[in-house]
Residue frames relative to the residue before (quaternion, step in Angstrom):
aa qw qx qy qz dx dy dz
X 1.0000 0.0000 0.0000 0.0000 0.00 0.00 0.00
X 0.1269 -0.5413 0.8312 -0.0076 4.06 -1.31 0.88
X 0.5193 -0.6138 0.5890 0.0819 2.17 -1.89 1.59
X 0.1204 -0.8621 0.4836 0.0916 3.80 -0.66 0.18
X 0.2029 -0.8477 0.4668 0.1496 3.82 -0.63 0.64
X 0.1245 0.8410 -0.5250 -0.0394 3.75 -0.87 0.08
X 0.1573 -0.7839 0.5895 -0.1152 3.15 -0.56 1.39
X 0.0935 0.6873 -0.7101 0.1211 3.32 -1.58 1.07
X 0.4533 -0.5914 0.3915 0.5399 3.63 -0.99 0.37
X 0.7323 -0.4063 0.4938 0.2344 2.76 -2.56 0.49
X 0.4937 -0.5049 0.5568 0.4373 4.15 -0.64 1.37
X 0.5142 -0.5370 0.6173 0.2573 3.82 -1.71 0.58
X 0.7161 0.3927 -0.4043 0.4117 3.86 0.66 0.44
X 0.6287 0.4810 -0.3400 0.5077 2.90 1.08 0.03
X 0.3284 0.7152 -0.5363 0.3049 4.01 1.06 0.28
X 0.6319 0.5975 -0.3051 0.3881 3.49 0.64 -1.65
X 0.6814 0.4871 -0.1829 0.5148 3.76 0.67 -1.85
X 0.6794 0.3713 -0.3267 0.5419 3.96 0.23 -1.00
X 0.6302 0.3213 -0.4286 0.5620 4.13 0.28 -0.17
X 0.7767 0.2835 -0.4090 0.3861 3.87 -0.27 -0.10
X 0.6568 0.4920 -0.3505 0.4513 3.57 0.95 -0.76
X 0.7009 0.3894 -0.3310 0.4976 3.89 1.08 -0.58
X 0.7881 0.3617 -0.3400 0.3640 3.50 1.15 0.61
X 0.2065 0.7608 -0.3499 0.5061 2.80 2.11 0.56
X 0.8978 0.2303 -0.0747 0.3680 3.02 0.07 -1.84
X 0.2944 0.7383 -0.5117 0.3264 4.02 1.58 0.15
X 0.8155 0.4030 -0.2761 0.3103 3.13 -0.05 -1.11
X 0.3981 0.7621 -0.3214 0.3968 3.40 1.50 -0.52
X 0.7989 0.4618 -0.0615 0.3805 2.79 0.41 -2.20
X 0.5995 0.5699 -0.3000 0.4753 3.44 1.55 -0.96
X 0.7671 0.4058 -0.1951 0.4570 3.47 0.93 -1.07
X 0.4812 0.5927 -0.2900 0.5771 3.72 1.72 0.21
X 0.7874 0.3300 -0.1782 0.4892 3.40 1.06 -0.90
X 0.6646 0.4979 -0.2840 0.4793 3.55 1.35 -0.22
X 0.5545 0.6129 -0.2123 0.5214 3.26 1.58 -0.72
X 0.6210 0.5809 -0.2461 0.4652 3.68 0.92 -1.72
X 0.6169 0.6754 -0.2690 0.3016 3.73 1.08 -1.52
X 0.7281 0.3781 -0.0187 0.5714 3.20 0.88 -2.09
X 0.7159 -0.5386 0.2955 0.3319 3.55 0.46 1.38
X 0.3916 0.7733 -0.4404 0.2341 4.08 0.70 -0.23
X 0.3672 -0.6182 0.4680 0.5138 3.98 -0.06 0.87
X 0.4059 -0.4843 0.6192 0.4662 3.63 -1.83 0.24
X 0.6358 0.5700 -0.4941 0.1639 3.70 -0.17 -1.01
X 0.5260 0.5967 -0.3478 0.4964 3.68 1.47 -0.91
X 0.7505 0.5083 -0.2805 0.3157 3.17 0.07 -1.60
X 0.7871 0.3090 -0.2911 0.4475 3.78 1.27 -0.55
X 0.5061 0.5436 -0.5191 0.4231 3.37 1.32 0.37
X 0.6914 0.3880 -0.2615 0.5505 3.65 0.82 -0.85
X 0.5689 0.3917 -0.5520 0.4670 4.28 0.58 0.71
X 0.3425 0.7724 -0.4453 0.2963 3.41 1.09 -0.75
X 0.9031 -0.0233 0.0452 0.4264 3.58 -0.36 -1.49
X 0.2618 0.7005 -0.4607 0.4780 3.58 1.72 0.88
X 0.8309 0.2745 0.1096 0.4714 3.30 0.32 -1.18
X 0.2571 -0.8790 0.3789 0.1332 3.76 1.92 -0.06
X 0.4712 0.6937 -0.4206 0.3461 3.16 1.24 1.45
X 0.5569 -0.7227 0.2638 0.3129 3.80 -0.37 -0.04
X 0.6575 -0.4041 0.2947 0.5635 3.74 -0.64 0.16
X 0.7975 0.4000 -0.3466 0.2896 3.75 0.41 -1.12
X 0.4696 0.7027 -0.2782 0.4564 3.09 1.69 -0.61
X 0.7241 0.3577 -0.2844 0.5165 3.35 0.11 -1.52
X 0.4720 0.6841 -0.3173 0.4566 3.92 0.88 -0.50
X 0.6282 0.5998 -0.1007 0.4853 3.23 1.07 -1.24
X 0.6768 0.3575 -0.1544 0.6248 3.78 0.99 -1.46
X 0.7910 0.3214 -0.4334 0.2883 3.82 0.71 -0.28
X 0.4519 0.6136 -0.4420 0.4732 3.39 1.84 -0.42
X 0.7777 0.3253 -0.3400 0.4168 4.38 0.62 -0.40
X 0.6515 0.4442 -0.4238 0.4457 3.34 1.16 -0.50
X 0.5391 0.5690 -0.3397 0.5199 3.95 0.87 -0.02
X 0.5976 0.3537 -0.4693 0.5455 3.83 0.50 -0.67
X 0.8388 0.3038 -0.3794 0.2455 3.11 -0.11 -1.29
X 0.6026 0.4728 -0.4778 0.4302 3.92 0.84 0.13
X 0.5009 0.4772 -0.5102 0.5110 3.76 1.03 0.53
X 0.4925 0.5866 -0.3965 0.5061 3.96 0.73 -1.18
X 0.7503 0.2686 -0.3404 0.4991 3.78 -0.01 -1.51
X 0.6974 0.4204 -0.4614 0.3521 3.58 -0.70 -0.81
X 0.5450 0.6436 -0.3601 0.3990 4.09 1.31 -1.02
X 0.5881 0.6891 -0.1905 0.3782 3.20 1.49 -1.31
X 0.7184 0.3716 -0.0878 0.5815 3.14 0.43 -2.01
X 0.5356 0.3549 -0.5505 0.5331 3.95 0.42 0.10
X 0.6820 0.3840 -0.4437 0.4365 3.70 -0.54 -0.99
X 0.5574 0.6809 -0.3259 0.3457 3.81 0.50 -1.17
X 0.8844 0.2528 -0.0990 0.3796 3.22 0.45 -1.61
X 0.4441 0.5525 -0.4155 0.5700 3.28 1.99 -0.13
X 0.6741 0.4351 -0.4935 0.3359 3.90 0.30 -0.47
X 0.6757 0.5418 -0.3023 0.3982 3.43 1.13 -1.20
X 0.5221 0.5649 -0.3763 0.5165 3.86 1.17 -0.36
X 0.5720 0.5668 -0.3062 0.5078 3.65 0.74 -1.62
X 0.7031 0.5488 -0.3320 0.3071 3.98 0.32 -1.24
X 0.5902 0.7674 -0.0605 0.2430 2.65 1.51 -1.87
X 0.7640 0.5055 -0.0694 0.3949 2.72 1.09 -1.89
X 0.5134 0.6597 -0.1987 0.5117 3.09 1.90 -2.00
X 0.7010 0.3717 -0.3743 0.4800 4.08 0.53 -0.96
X 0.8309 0.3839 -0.2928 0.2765 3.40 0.21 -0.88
X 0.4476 0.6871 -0.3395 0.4607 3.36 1.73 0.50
X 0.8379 0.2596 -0.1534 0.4549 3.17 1.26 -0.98
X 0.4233 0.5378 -0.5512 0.4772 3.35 1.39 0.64
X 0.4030 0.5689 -0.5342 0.4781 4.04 0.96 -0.47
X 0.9345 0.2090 -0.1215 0.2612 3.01 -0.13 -1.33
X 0.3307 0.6401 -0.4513 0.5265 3.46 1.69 0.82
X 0.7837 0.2355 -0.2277 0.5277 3.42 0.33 -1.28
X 0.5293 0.6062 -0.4911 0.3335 3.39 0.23 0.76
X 0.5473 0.6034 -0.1585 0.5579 2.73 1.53 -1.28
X 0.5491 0.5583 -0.3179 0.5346 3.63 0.88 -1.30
X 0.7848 0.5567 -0.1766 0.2075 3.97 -0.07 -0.86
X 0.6141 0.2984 -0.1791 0.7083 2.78 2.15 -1.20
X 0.4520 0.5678 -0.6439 0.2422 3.98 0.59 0.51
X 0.4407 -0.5891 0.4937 0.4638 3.81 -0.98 -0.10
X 0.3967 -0.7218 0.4184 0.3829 3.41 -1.01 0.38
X 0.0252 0.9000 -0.3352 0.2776 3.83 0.50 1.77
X 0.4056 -0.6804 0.5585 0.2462 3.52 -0.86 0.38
X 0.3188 -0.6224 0.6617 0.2705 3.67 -1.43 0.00
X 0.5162 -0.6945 0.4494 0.2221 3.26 -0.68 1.56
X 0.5023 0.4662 -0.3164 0.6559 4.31 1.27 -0.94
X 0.9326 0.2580 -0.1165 0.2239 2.75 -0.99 -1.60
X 0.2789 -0.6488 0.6807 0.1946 4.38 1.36 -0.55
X 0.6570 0.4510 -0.4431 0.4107 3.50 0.01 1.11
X 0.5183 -0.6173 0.4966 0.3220 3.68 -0.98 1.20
X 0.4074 -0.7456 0.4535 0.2690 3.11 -1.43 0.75
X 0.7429 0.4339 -0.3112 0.4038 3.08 1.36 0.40
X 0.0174 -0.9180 0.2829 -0.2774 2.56 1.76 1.42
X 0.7603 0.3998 -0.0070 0.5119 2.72 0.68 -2.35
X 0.6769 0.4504 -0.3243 0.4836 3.86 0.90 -0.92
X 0.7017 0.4138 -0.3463 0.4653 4.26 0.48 0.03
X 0.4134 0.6428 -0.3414 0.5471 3.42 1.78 -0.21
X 0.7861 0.4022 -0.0949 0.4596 3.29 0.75 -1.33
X 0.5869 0.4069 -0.2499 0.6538 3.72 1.19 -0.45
X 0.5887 0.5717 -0.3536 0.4490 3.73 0.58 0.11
X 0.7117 0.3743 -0.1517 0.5748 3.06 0.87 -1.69
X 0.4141 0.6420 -0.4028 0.5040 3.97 1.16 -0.41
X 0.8052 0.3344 -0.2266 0.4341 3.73 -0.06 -1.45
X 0.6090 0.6578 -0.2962 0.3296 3.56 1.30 -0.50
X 0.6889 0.4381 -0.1738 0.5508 3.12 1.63 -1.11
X 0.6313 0.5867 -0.2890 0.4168 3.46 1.26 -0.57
X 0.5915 0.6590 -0.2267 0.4056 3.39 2.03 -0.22
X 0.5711 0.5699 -0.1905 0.5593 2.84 1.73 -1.51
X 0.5084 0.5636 -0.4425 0.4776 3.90 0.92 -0.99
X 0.7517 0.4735 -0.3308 0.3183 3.10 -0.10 -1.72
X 0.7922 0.3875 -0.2915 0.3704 3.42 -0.05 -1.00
X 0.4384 0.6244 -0.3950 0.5118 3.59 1.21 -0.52
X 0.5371 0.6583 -0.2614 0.4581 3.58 0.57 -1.11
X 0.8439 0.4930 0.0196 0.2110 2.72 0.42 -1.76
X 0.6382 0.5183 -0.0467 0.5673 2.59 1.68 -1.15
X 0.6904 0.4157 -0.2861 0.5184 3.76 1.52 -1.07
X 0.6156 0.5389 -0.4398 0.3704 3.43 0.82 0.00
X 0.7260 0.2167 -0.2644 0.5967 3.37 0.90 -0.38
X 0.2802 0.5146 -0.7073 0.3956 4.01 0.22 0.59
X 0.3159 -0.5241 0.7563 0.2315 3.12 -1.95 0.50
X 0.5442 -0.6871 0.4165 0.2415 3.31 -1.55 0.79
X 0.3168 -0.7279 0.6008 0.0938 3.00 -1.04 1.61
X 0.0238 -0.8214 0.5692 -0.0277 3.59 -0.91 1.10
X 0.1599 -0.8653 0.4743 0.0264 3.80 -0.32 0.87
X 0.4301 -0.7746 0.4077 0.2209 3.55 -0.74 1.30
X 0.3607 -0.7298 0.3650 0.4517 3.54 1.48 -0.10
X 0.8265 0.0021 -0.0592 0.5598 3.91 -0.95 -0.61
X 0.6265 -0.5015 0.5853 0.1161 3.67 -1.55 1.45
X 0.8845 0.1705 0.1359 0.4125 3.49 -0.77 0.44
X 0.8527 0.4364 -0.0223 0.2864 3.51 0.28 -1.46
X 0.7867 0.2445 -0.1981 0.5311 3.41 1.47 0.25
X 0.0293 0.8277 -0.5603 0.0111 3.36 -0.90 0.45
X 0.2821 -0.8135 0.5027 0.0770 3.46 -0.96 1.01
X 0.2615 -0.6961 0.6685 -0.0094 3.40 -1.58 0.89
X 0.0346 -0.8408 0.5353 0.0732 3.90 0.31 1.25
X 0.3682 -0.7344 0.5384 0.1876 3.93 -0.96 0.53
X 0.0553 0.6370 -0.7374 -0.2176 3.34 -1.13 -0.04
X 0.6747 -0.4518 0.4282 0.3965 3.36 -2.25 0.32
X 0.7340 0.4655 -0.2712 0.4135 4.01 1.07 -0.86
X 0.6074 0.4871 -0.4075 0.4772 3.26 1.23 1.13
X 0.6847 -0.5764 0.3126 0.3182 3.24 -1.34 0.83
X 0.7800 -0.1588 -0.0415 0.6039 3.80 -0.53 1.12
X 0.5738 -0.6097 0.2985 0.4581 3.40 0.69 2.27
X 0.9100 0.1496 -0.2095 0.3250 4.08 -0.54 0.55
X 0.4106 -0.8002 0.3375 0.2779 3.83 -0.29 1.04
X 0.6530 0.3470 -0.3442 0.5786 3.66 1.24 -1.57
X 0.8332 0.1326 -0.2230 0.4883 4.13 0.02 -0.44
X 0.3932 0.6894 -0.5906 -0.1460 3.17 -1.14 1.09
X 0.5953 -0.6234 0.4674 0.1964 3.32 -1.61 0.94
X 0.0768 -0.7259 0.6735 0.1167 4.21 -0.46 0.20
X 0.9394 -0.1358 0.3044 0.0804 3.59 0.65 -0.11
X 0.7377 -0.0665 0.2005 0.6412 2.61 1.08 -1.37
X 0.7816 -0.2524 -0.0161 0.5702 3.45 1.44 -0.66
X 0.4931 -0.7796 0.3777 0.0797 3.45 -1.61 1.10
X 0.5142 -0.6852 0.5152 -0.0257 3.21 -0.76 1.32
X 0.0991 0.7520 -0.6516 -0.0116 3.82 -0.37 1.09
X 0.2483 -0.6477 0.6379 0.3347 3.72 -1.27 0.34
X 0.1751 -0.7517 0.5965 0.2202 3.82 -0.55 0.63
X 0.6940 -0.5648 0.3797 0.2351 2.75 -1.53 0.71
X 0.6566 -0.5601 0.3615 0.3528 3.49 -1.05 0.49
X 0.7486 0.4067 -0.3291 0.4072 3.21 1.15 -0.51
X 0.5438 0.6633 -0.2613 0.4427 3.25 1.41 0.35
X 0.5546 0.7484 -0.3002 0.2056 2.99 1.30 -1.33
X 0.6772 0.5411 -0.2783 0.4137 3.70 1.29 -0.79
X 0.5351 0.6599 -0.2508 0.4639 3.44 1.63 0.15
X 0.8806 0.0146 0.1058 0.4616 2.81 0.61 -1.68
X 0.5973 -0.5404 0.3195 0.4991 3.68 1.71 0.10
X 0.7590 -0.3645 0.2818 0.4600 3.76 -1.33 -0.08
X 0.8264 0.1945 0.1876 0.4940 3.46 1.59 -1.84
X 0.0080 -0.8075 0.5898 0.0101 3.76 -0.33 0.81
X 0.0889 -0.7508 0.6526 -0.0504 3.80 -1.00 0.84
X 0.0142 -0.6826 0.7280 -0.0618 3.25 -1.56 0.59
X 0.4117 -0.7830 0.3651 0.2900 3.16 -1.19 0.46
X 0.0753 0.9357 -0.3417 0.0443 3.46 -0.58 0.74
X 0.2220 -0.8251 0.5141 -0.0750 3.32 -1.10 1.69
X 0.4635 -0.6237 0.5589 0.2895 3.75 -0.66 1.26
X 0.1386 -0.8023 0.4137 0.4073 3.12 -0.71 0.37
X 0.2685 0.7838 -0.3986 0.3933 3.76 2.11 -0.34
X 0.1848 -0.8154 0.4611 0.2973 3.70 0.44 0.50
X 0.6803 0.4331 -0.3642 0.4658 3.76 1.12 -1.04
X 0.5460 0.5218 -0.4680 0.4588 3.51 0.67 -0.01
X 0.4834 0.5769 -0.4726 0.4584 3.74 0.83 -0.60
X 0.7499 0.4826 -0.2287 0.3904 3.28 0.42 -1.84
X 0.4382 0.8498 -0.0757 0.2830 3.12 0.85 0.07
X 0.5304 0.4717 0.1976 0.6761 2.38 0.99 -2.54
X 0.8308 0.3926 -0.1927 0.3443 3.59 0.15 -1.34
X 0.6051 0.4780 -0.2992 0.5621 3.63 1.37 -0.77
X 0.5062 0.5772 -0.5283 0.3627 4.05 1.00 -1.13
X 0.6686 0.6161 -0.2495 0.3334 3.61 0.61 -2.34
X 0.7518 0.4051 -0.2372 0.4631 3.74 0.52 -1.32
X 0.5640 0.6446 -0.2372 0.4585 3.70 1.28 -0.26
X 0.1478 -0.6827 0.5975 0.3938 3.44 1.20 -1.62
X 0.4079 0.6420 -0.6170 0.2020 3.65 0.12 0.43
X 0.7372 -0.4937 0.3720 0.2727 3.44 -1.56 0.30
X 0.0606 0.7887 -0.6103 -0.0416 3.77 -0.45 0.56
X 0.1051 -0.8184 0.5643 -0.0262 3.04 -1.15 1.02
X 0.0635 -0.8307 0.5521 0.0338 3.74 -0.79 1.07
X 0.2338 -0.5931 0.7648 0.0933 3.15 -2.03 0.50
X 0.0788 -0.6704 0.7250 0.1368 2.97 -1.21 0.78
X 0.0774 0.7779 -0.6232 0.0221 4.02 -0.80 0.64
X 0.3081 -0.7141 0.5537 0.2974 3.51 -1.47 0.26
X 0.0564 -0.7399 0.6703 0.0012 3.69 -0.80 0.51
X 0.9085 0.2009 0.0684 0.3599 3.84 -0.93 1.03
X 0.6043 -0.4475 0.3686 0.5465 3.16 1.32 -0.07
X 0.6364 0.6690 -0.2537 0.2882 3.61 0.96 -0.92
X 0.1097 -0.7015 0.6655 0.2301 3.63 -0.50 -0.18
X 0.1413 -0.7581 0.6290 -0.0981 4.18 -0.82 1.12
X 0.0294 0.5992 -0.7995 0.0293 4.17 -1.46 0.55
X 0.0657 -0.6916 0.7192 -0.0154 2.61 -1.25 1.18
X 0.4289 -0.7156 0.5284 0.1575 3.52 -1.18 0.87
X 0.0405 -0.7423 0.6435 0.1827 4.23 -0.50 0.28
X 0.2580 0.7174 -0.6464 -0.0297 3.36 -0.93 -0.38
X 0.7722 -0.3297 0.5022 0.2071 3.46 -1.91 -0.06
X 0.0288 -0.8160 0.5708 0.0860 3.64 -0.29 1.18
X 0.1691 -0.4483 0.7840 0.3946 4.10 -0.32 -0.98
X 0.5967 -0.5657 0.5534 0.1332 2.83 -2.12 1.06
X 0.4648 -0.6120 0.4988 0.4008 3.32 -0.62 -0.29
X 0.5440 -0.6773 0.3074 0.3883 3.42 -1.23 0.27
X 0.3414 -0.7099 0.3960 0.4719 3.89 -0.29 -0.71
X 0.1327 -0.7805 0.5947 0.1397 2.85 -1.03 0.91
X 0.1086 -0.6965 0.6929 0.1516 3.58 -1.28 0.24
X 0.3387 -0.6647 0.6644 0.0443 3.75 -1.34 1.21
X 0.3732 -0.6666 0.5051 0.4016 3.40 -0.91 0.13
X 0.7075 -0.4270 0.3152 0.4667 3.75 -1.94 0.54
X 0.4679 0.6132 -0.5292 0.3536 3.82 0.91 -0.48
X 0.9476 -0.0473 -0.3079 0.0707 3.47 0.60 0.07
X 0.7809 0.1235 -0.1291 0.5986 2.61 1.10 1.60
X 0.0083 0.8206 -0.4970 -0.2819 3.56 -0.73 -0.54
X 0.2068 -0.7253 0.5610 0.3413 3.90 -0.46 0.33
X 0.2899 -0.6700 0.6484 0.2160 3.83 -1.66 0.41
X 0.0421 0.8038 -0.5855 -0.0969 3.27 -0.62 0.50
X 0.0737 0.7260 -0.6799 0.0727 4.13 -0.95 0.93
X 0.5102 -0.7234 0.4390 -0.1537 2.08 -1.25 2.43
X 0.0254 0.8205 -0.5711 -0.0088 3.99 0.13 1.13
X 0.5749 -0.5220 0.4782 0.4102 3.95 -1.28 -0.44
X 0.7821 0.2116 -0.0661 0.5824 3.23 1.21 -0.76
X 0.8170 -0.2447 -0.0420 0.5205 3.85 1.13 1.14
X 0.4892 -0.6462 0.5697 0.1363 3.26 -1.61 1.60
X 0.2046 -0.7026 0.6770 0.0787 3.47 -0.78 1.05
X 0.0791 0.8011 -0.5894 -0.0679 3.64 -1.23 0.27
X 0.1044 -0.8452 0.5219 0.0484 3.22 -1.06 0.10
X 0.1366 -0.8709 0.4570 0.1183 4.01 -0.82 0.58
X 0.2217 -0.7692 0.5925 0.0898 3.10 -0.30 1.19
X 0.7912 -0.3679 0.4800 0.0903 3.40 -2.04 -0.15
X 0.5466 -0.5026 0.4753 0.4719 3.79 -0.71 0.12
X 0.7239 0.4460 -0.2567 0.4595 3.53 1.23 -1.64
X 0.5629 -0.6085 0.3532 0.4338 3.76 0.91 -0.86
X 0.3783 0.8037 -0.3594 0.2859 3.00 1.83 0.81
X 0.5958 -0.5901 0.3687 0.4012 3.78 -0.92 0.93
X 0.2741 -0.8390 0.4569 0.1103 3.55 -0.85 0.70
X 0.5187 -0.4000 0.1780 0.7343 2.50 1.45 -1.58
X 0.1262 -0.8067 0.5282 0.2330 3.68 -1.02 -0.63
X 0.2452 0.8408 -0.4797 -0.0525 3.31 -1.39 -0.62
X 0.3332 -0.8007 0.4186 0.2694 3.41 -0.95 -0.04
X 0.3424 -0.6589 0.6461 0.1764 3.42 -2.12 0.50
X 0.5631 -0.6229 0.5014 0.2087 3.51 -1.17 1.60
X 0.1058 0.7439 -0.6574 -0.0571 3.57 -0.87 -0.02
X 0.2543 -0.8073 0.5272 -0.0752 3.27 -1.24 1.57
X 0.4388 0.8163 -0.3621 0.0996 3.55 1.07 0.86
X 0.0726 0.8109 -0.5576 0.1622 3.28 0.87 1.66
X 0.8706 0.0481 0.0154 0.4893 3.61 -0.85 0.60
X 0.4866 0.6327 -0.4957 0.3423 3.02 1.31 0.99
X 0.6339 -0.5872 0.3786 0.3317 3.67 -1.17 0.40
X 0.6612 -0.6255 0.2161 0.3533 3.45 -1.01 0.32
X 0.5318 0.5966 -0.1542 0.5810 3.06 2.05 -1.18
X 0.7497 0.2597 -0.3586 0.4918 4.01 0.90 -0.23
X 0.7937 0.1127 -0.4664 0.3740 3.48 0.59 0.19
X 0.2838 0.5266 -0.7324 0.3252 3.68 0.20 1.52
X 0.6412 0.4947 -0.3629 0.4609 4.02 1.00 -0.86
């Protein structure tokens, strides 16, 4: 199974509900994630957001399934982080070895043009070496003992609605049949907008629909985000895909090449004979990405 996303904007009646309910539940999350930090059991912390904030179990459930990823994401971070800065480390103090070696077997000479020692240019370079290998160090230094700084991303502007597969159209506070969606509002809402608020709504990515539509008839989990970006208001749907099968065709038609870079997949299609078809390439942008988005 691959996880899978689909996003379309947010129906225009639901704008009003997705600004109060994603500022409802901020402070929550802030006081879930600051609380969670300084060692505090979680079970407490969601019995005692519960009627603070007038929200339900599936909800508050909701703030611990995002305020938890994203304190896995950070710590994911600061691991990759402190392996690069080690990795640097290692890379600097290799090639000053092999500077000041170099430095030993120069003669101790002038350039006849230029009136400059030849071992000018190589202690220039082993200088500027120990300089950067300082700045590492203390970085280092400094990320090992930082406490971890973890960030809920967008203020105000987003608010989640986790699924499971033992729930009715895979998710309890949002479900979708299709055609239209179905929030439970929160309790602390309820004098606003009633128990339930709906709008209709249609992906507009059609294979994502299909999607959506095959997850529901399955019982699989759906899972939404509502967030604002731009002025916009956006839901985006996750859910469970199955892989596809493999298929394999015979060389009669064709063959595809595929080279595999860190920073982009080149490809190319050749012929039965091994003539160029065409080719080309796909960018790939996986700074500071997690481990679980760039396997997808």
């Amino acid at each position: 199974m691959s996880q899978r996303t689909i996003t379309t904007e947010l129906p225009v009646g639901l704008h009003q509900f997705a600004s109060d309910v994603s500022e409802l539940v901020y402070p929550a999350r802030c006081e879930y994630l600051n609380r969670l930090l300084v060692g505090e059991k979680d079970s407490s912390i969601i019995k005692e957001i519960q009627p603070k904030y007038g929200i339900n179990k599936r909800q508050a459930n909701a703030i611990r399934y995002e305020v938890k990823a994203a304190i896995s994401s950070a710590k994911e971070c600061r691991s990759n982080h402190i392996k690069l800065l080690r990795s640097k480390i290692k890379s600097i103090k290799t090639c000053l070895k092999e500077n000041q070696k170099k430095l030993k077997k120069l003669p101790n000479a002038s350039d006849i043009r230029t009136k400059r020692n030849c071992r000018s240019n190589r202690r220039f370079a082993i200088h500027h070496k120990k300089r950067k290998l300082y700045l590492l160090e203390k970085k280092l230094e400094h990320t090992l003992v930082k406490s971890l700084s973890v960030t809920l991303g967008q203020r105000k502007t987003q608010y989640y609605t986790v699924g499971s597969k033992d729930e009715t159209l895979g998710n309890q506070i949002a479900q979708y049949d299709g055609t239209n969606i179905i929030f439970r509002v929160p309790y602390a809402l309820e004098y606003k907008y009633g128990k339930y608020i709906h709008a209709p709504l249609r992906f507009e990515y059609s294979r994502g629909q299909q999607w959506i539509e095959e997850a529901i008839r399955n019982n699989r989990a759906l899972t939404y985000r509502i967030y604002a970006k731009d002025l916009r208001w956006f839901i985006a749907c996750s859910t469970d895909i199955p892989k596809p099968e493999r298929v394999s065709y015979s060389k009669y038609y064709g063959c595809l090449g595929i080279d595999i870079n860190p920073s982009r997949i080149g490809w190319a299609k050749c012929d039965v004979e091994g003539n160029l078809i065409t080719k080309g390439q796909i960018k790939l942008n996986l700074h500071s990405n997690g481990i679980c988005s760039i396997q997808n």
